[in-house]
TIVO-2410 file (N, C-alpha, C; in nm, 3 decimals):
# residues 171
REC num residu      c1      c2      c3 atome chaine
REC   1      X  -9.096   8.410  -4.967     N      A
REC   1      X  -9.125   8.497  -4.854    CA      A
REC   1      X  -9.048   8.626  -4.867     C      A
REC   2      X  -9.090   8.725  -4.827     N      A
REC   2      X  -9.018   8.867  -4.809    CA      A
REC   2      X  -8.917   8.926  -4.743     C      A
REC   3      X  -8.884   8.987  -4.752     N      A
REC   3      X  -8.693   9.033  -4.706    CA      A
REC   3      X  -8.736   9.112  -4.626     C      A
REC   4      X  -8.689   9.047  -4.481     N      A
REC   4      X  -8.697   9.150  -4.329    CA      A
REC   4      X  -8.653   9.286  -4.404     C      A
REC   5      X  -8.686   9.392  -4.369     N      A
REC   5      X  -8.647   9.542  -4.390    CA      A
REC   5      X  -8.591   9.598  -4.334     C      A
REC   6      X  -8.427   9.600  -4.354     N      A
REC   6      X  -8.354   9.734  -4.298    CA      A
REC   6      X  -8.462   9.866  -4.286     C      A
REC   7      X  -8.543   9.896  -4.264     N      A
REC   7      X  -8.596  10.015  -4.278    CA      A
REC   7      X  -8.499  10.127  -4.277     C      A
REC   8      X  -8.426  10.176  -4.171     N      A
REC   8      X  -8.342  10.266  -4.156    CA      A
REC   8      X  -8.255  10.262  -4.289     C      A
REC   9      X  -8.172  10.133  -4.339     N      A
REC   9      X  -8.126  10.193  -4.425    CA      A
REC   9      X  -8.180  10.217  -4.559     C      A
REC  10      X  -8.276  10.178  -4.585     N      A
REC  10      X  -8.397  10.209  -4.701    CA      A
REC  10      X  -8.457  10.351  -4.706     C      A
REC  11      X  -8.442  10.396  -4.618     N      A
REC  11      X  -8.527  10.545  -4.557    CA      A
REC  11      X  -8.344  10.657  -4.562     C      A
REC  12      X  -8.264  10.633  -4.521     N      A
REC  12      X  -8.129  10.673  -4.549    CA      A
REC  12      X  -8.082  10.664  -4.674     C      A
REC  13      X  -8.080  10.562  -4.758     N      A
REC  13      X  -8.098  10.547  -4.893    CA      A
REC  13      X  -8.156  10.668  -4.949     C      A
REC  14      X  -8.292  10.643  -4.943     N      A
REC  14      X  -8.360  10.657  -5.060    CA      A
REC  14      X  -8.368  10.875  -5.027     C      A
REC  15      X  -8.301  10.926  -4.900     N      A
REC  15      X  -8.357  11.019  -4.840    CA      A
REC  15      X  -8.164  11.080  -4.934     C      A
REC  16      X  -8.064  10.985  -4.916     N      A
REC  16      X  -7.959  11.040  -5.009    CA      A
REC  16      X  -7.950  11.063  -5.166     C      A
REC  17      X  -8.034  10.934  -5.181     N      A
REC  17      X  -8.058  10.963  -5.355    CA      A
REC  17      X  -8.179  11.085  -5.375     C      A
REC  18      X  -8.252  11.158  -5.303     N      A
REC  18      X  -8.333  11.285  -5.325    CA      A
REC  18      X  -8.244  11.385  -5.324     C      A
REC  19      X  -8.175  11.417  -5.206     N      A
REC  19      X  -8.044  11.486  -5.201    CA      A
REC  19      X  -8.007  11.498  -5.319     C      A
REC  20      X  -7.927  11.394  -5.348     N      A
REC  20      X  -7.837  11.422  -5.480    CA      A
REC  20      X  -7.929  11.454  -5.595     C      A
REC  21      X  -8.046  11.391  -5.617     N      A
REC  21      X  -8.103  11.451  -5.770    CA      A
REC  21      X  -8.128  11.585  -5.722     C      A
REC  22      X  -8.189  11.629  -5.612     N      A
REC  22      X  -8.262  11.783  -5.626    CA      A
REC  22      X  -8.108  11.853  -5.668     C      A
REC  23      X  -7.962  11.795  -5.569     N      A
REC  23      X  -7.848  11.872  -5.649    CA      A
REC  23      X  -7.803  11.873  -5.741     C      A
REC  24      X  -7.797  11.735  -5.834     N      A
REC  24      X  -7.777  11.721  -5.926    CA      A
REC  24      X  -7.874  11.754  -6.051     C      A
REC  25      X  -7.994  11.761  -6.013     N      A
REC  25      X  -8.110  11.748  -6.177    CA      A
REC  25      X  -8.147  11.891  -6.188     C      A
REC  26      X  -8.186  11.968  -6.034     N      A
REC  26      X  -8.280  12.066  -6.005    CA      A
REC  26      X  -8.166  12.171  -5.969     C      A
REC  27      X  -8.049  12.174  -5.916     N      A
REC  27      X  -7.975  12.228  -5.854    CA      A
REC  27      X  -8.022  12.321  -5.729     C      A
REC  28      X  -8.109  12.230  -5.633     N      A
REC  28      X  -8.140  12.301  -5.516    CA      A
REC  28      X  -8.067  12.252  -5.431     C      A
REC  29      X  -8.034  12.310  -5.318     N      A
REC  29      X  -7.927  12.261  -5.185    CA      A
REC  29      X  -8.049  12.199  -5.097     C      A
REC  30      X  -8.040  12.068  -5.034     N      A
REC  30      X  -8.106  12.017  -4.896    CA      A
REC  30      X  -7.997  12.145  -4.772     C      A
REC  31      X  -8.086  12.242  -4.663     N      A
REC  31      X  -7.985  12.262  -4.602    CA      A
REC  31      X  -8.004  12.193  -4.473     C      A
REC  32      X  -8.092  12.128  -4.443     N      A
REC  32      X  -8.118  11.991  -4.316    CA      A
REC  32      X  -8.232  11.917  -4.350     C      A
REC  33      X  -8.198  11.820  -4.257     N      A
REC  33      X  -8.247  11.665  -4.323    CA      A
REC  33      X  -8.279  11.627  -4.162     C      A
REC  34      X  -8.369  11.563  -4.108     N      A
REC  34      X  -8.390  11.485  -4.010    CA      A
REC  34      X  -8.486  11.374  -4.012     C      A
REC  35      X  -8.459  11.273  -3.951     N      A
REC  35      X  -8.544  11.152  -3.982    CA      A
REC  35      X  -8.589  11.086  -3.812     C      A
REC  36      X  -8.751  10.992  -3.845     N      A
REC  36      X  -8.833  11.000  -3.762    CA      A
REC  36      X  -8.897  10.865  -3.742     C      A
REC  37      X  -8.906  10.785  -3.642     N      A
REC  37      X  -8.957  10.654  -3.656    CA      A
REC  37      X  -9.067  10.691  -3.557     C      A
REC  38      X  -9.191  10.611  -3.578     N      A
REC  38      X  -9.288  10.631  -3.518    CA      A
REC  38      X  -9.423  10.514  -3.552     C      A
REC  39      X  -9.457  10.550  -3.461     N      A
REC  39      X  -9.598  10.474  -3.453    CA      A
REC  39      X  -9.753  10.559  -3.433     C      A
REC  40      X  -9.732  10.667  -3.502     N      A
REC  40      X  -9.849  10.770  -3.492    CA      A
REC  40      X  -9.982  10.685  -3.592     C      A
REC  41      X -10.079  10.771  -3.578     N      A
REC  41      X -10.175  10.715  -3.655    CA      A
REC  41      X -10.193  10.737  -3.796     C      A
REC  42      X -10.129  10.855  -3.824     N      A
REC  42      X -10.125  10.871  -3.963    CA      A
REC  42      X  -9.998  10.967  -4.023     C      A
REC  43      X -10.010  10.982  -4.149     N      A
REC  43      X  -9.879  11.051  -4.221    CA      A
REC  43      X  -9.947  11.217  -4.237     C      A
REC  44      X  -9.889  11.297  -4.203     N      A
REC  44      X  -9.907  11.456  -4.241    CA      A
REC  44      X  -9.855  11.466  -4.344     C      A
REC  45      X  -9.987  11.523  -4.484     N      A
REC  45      X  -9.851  11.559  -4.596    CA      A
REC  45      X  -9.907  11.694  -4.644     C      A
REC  46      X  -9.810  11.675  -4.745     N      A
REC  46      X  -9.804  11.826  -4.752    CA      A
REC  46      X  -9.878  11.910  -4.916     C      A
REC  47      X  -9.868  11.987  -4.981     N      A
REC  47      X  -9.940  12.006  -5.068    CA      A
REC  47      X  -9.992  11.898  -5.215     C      A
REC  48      X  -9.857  11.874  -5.220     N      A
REC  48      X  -9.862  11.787  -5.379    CA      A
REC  48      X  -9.790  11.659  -5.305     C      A
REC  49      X  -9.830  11.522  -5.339     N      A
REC  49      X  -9.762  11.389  -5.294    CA      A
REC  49      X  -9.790  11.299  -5.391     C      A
REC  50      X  -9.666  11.217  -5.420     N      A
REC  50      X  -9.671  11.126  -5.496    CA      A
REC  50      X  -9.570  10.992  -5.404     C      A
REC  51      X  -9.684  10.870  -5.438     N      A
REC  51      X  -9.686  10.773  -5.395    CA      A
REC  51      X  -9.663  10.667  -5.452     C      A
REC  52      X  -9.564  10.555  -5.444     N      A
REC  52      X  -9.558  10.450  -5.493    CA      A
REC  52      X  -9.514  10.268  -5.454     C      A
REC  53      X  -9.590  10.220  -5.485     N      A
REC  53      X  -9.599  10.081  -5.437    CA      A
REC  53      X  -9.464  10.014  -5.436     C      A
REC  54      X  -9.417   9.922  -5.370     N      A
REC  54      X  -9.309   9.834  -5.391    CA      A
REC  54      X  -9.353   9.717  -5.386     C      A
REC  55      X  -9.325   9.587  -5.479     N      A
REC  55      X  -9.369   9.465  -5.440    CA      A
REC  55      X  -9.217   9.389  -5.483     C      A
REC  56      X  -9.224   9.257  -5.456     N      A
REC  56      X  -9.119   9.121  -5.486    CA      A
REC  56      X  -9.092   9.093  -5.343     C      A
REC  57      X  -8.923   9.106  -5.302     N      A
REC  57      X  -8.886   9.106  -5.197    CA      A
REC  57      X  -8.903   9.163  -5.124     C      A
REC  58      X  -8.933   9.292  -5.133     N      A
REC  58      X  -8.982   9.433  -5.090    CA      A
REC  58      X  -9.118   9.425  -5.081     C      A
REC  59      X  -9.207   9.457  -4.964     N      A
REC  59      X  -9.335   9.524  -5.029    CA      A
REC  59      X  -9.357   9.638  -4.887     C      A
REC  60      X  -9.402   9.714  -4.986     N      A
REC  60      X  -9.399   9.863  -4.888    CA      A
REC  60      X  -9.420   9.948  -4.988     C      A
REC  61      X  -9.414  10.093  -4.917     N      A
REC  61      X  -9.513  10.238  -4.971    CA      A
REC  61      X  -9.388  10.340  -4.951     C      A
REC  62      X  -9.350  10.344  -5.061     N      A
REC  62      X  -9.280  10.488  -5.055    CA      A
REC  62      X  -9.344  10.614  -5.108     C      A
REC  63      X  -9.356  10.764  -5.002     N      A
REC  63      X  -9.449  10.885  -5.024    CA      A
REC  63      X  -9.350  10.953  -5.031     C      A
REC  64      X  -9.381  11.069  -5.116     N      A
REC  64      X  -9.283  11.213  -5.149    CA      A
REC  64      X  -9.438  11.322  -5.136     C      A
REC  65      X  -9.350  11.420  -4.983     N      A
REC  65      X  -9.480  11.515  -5.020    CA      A
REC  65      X  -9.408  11.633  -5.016     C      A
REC  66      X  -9.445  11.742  -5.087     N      A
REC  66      X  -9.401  11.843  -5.133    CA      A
REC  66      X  -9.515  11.997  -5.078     C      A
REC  67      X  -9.420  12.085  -5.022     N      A
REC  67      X  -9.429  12.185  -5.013    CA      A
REC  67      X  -9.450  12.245  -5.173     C      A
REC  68      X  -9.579  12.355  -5.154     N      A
REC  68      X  -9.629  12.355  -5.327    CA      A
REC  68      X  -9.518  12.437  -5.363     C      A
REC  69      X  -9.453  12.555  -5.284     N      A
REC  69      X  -9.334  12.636  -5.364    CA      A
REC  69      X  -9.196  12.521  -5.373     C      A
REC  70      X  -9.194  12.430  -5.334     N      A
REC  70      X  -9.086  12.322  -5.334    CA      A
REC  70      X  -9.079  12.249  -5.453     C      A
REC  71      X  -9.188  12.230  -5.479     N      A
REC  71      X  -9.259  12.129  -5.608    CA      A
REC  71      X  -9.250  12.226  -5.732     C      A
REC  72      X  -9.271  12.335  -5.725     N      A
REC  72      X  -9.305  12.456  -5.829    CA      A
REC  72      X  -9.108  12.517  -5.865     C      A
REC  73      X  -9.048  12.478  -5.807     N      A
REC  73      X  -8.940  12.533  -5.826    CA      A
REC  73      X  -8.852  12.414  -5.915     C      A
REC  74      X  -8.870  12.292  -5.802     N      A
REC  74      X  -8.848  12.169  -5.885    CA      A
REC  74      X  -8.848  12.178  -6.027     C      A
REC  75      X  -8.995  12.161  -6.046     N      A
REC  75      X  -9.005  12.165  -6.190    CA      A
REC  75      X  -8.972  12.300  -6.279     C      A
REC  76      X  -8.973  12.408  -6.255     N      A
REC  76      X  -8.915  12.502  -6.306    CA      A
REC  76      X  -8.786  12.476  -6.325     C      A
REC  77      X  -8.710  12.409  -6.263     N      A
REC  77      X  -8.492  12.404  -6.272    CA      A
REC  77      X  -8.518  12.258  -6.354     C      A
REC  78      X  -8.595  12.205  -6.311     N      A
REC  78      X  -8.617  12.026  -6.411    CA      A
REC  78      X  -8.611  12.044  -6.537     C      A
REC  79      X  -8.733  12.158  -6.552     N      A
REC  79      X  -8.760  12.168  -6.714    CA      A
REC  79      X  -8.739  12.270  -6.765     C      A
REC  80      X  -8.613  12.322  -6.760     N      A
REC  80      X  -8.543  12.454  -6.751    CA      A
REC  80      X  -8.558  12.426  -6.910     C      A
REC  81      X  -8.562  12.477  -7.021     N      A
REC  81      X  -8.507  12.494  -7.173    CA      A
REC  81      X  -8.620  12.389  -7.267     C      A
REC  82      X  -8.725  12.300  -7.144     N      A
REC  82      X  -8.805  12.200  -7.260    CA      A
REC  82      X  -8.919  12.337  -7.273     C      A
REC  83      X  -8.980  12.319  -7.388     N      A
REC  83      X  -9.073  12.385  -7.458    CA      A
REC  83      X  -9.257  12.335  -7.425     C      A
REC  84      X  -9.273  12.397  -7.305     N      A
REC  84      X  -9.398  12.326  -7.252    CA      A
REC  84      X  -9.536  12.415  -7.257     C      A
REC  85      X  -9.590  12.377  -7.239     N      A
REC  85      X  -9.725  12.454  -7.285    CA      A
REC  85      X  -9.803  12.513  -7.172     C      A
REC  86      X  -9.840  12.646  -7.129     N      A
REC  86      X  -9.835  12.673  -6.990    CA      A
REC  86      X  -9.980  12.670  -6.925     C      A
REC  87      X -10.101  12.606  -7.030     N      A
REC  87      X -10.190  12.562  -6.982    CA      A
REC  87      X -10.214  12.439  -6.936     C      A
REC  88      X -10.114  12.356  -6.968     N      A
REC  88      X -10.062  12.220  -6.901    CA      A
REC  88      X  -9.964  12.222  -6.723     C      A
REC  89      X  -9.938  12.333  -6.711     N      A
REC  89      X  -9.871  12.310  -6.597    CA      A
REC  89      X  -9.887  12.282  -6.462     C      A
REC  90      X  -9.976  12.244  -6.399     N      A
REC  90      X -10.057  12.220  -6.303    CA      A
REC  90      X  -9.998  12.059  -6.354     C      A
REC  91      X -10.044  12.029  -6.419     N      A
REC  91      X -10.069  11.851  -6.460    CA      A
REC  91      X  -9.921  11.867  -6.479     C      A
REC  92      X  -9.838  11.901  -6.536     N      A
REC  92      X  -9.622  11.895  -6.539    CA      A
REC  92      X  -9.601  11.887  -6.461     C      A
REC  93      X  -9.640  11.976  -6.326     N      A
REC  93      X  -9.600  11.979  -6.223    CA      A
REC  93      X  -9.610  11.866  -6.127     C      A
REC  94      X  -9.730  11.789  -6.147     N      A
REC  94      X  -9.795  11.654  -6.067    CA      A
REC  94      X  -9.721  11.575  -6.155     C      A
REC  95      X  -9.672  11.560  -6.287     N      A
REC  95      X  -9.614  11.473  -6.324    CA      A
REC  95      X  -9.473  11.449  -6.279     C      A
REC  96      X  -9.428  11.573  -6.285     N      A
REC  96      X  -9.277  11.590  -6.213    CA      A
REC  96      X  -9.263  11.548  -6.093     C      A
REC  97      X  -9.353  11.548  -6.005     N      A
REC  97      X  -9.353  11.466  -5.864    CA      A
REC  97      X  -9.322  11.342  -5.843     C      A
REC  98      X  -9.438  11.291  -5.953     N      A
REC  98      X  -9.434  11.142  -5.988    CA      A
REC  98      X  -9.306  11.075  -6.052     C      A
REC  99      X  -9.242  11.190  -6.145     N      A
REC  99      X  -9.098  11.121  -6.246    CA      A
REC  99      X  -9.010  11.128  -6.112     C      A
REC 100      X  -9.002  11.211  -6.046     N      A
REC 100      X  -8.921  11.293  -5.940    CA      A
REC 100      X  -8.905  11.098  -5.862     C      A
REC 101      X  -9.003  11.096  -5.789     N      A
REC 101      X  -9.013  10.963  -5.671    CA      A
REC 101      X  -9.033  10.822  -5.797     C      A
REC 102      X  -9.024  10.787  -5.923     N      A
REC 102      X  -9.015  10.684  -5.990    CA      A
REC 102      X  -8.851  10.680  -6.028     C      A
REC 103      X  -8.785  10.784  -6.072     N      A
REC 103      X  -8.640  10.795  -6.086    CA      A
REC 103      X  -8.575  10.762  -5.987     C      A
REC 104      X  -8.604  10.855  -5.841     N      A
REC 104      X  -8.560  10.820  -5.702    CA      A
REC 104      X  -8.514  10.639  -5.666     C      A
REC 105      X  -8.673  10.583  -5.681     N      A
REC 105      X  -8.686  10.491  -5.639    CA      A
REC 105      X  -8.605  10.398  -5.672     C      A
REC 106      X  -8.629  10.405  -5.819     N      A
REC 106      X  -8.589  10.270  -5.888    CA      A
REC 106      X  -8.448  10.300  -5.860     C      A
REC 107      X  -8.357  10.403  -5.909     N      A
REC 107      X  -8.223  10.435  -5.835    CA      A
REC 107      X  -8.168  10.320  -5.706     C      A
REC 108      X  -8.291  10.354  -5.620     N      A
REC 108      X  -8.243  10.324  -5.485    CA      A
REC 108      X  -8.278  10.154  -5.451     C      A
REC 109      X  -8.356  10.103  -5.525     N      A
REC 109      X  -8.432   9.967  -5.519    CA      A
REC 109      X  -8.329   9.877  -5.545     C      A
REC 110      X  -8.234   9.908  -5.692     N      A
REC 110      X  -8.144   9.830  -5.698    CA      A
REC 110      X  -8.018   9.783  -5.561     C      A
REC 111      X  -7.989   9.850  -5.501     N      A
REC 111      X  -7.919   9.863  -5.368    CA      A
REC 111      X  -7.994   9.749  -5.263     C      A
REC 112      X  -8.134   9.707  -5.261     N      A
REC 112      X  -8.204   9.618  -5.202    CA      A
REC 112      X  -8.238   9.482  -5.253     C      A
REC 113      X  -8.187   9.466  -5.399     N      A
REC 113      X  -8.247   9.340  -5.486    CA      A
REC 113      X  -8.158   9.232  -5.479     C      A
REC 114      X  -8.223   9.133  -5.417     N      A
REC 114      X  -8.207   9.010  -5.426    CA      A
REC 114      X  -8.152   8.926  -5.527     C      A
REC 115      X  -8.019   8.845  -5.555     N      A
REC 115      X  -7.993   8.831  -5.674    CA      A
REC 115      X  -8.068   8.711  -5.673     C      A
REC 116      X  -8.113   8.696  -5.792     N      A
REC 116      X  -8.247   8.647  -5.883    CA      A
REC 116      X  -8.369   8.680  -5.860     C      A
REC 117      X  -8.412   8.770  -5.713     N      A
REC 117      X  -8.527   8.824  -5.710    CA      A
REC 117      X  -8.516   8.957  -5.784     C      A
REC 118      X  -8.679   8.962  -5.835     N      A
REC 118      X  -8.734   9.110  -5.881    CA      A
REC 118      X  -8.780   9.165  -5.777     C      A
REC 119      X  -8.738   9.317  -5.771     N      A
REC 119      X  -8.826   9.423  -5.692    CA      A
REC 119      X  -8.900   9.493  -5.760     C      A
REC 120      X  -9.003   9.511  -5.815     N      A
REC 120      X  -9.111   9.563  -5.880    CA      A
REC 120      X  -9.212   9.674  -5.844     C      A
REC 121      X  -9.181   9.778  -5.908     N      A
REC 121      X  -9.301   9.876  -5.845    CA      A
REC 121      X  -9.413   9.958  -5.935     C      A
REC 122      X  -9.496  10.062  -5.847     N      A
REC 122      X  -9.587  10.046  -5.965    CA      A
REC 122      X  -9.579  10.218  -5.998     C      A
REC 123      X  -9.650  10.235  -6.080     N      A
REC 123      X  -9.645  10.395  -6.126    CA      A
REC 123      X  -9.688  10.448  -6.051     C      A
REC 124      X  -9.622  10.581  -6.059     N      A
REC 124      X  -9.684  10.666  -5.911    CA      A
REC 124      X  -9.826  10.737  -5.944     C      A
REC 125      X  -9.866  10.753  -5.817     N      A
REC 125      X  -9.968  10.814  -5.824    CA      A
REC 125      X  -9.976  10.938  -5.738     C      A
REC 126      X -10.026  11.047  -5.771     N      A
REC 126      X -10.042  11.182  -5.719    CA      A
REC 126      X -10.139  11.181  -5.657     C      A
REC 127      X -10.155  11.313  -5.558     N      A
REC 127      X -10.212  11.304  -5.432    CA      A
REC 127      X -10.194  11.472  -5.415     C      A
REC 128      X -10.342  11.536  -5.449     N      A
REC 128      X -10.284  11.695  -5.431    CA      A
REC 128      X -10.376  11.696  -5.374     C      A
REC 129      X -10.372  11.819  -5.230     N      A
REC 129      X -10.430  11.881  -5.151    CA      A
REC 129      X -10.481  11.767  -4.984     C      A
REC 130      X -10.427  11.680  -5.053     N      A
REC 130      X -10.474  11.588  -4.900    CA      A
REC 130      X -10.365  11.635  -4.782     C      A
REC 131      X -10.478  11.658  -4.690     N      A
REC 131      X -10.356  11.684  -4.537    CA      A
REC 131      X -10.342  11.562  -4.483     C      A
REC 132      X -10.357  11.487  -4.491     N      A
REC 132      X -10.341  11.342  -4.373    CA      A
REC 132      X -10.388  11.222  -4.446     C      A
REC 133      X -10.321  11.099  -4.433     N      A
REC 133      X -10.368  11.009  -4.471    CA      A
REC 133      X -10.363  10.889  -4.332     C      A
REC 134      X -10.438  10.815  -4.265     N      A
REC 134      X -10.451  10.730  -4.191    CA      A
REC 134      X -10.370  10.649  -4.228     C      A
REC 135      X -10.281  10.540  -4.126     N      A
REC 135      X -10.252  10.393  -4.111    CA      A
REC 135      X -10.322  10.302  -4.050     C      A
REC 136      X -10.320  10.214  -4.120     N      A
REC 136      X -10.390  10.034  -4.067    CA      A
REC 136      X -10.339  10.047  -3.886     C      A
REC 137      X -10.384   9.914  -3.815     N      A
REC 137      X -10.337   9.936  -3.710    CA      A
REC 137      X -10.185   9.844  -3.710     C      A
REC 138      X -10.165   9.804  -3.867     N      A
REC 138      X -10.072   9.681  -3.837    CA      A
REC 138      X  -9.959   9.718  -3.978     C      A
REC 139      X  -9.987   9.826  -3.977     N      A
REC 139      X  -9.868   9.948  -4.056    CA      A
REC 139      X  -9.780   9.997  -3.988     C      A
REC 140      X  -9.690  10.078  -4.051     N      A
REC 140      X  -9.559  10.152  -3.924    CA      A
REC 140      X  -9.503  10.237  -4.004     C      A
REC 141      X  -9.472  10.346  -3.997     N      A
REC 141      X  -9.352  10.412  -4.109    CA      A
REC 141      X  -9.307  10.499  -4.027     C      A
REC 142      X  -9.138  10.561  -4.103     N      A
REC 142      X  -9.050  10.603  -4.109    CA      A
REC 142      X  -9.037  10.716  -4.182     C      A
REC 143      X  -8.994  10.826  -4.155     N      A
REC 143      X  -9.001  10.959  -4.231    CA      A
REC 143      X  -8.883  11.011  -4.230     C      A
REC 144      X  -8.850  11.071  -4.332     N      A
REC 144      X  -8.738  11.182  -4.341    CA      A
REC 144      X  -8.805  11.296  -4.364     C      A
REC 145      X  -8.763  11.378  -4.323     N      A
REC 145      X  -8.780  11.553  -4.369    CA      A
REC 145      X  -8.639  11.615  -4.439     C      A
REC 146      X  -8.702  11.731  -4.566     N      A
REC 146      X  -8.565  11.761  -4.601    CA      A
REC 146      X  -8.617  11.939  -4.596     C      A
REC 147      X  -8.550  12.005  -4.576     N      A
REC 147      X  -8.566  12.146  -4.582    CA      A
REC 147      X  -8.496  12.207  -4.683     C      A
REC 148      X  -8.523  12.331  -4.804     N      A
REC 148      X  -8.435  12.382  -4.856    CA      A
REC 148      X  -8.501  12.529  -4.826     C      A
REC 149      X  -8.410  12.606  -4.952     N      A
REC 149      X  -8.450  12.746  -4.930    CA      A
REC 149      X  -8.598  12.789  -4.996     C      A
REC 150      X  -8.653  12.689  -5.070     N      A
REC 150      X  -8.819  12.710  -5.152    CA      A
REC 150      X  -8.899  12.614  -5.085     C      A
REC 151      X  -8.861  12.544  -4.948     N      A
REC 151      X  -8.964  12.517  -4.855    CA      A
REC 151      X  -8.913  12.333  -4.842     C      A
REC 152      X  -8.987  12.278  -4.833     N      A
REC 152      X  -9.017  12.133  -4.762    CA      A
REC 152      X  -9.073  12.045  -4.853     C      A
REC 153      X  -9.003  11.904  -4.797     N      A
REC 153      X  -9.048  11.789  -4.841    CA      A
REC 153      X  -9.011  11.657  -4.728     C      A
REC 154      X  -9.134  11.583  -4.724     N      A
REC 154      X  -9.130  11.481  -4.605    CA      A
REC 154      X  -9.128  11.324  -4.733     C      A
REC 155      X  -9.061  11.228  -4.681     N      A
REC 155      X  -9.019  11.094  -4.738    CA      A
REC 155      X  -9.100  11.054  -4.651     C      A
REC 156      X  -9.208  10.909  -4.685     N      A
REC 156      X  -9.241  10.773  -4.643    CA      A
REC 156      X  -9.219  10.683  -4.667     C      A
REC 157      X  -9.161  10.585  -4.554     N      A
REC 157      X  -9.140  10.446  -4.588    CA      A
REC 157      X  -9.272  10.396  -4.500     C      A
REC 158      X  -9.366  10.267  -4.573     N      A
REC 158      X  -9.472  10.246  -4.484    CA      A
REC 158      X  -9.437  10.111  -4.572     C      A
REC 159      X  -9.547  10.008  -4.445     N      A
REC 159      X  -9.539   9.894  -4.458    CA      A
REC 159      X  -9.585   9.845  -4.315     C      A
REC 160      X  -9.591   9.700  -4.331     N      A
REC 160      X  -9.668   9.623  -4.209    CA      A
REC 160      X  -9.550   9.618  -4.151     C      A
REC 161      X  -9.587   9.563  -4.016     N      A
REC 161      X  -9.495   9.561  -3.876    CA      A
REC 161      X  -9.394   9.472  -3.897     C      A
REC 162      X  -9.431   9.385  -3.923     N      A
REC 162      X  -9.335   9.281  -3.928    CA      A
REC 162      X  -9.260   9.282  -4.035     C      A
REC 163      X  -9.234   9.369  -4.132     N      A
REC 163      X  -9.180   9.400  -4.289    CA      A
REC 163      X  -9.043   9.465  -4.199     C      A
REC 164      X  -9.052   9.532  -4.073     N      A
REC 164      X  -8.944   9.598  -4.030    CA      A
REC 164      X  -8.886   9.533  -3.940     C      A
REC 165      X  -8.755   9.578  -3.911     N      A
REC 165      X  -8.665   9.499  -3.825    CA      A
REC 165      X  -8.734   9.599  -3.660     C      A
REC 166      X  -8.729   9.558  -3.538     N      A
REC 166      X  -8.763   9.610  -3.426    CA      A
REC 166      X  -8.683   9.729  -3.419     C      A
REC 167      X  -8.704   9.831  -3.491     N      A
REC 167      X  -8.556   9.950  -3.471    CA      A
REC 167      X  -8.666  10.087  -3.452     C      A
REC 168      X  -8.781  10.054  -3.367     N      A
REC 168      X  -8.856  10.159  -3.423    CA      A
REC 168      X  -8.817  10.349  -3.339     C      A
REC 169      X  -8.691  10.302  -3.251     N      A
REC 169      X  -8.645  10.423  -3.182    CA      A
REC 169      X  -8.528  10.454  -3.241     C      A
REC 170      X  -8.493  10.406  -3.405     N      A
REC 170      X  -8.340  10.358  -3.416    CA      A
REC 170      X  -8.281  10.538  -3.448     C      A
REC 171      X  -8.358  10.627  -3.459     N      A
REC 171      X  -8.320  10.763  -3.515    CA      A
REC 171      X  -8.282  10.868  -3.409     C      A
***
């Protein structure tokens, strides 16, 4: 059976390990961060999003959506000195989203693993130009927002109701 979900601290987690890579990999500053529990009907995202599954003990949806000058800067400080081909960059850029929230994750997954359980997830998948994506009626998520000076990026934690602990005002 599956591991009740701190949500809050999974969403705090995973919203510190972005922090630190955009400072550490990208060298951009977060200059505010606020986080959001809710029961709306769906997720607002934003230009470029990359999405990825969690299964084992875990099962849930972690989303990274990106402001397109947010995403475009990213990968410009990411791939500062690699030798890339500039009719490919559209597709670098969606890839960088995806390395961006698979590095994140797995980072942050270990902090949740069960000793002798696996937490397992799956490759991300990109998501450009969608404004909204709907929830089930028996879904729930949790958001962080991070602001810098080249724009925005919103975190999802999603998953069924009962995957979370009752904390849904906990922010």
């Amino acid at each position: 059976m599956g591991l009740t979900l701190d949500a809050k601290q999974l969403i705090e987690d995973v919203t510190d390990k972005t922090i630190s890579f955009l400072d550490k990999e990208t060298s951009l500053k977060v200059i505010d961060k606020t986080f959001e529990a809710n029961d709306q009907t769906h997720m607002d995202l934003k230009n470029i999003s990359s999405l990825i599954s969690i299964g084992g003990n875990l099962n849930a949806y972690i989303v990274f959506s990106f402001d397109r000058d947010l995403i475009f800067q990213i990968f410009k400080n990411y791939t500062k000195g690699l030798d890339l081909v500039p009719e490919e960059q559209a597709t670098d850029i969606e890839e960088t989203a995806g390395e961006m929230l698979n590095i994140i994750i797995g980072n942050t997954l270990t902090l949740f693993q069960k000793k002798g359980e696996a937490i397992h997830f799956s490759t991300p998948i990109i998501i450009s130009e969608a404004k909204r994506i709907m929830r089930s009626r028996n879904a729930k998520f949790f958001q962080s927002d991070l602001d810098t000076d080249y724009g925005a990026m919103r975190i999802f934690l999603v998953g069924p109701k009962e995957l979370f602990n009752n904390e849904l005002d906990y922010l």
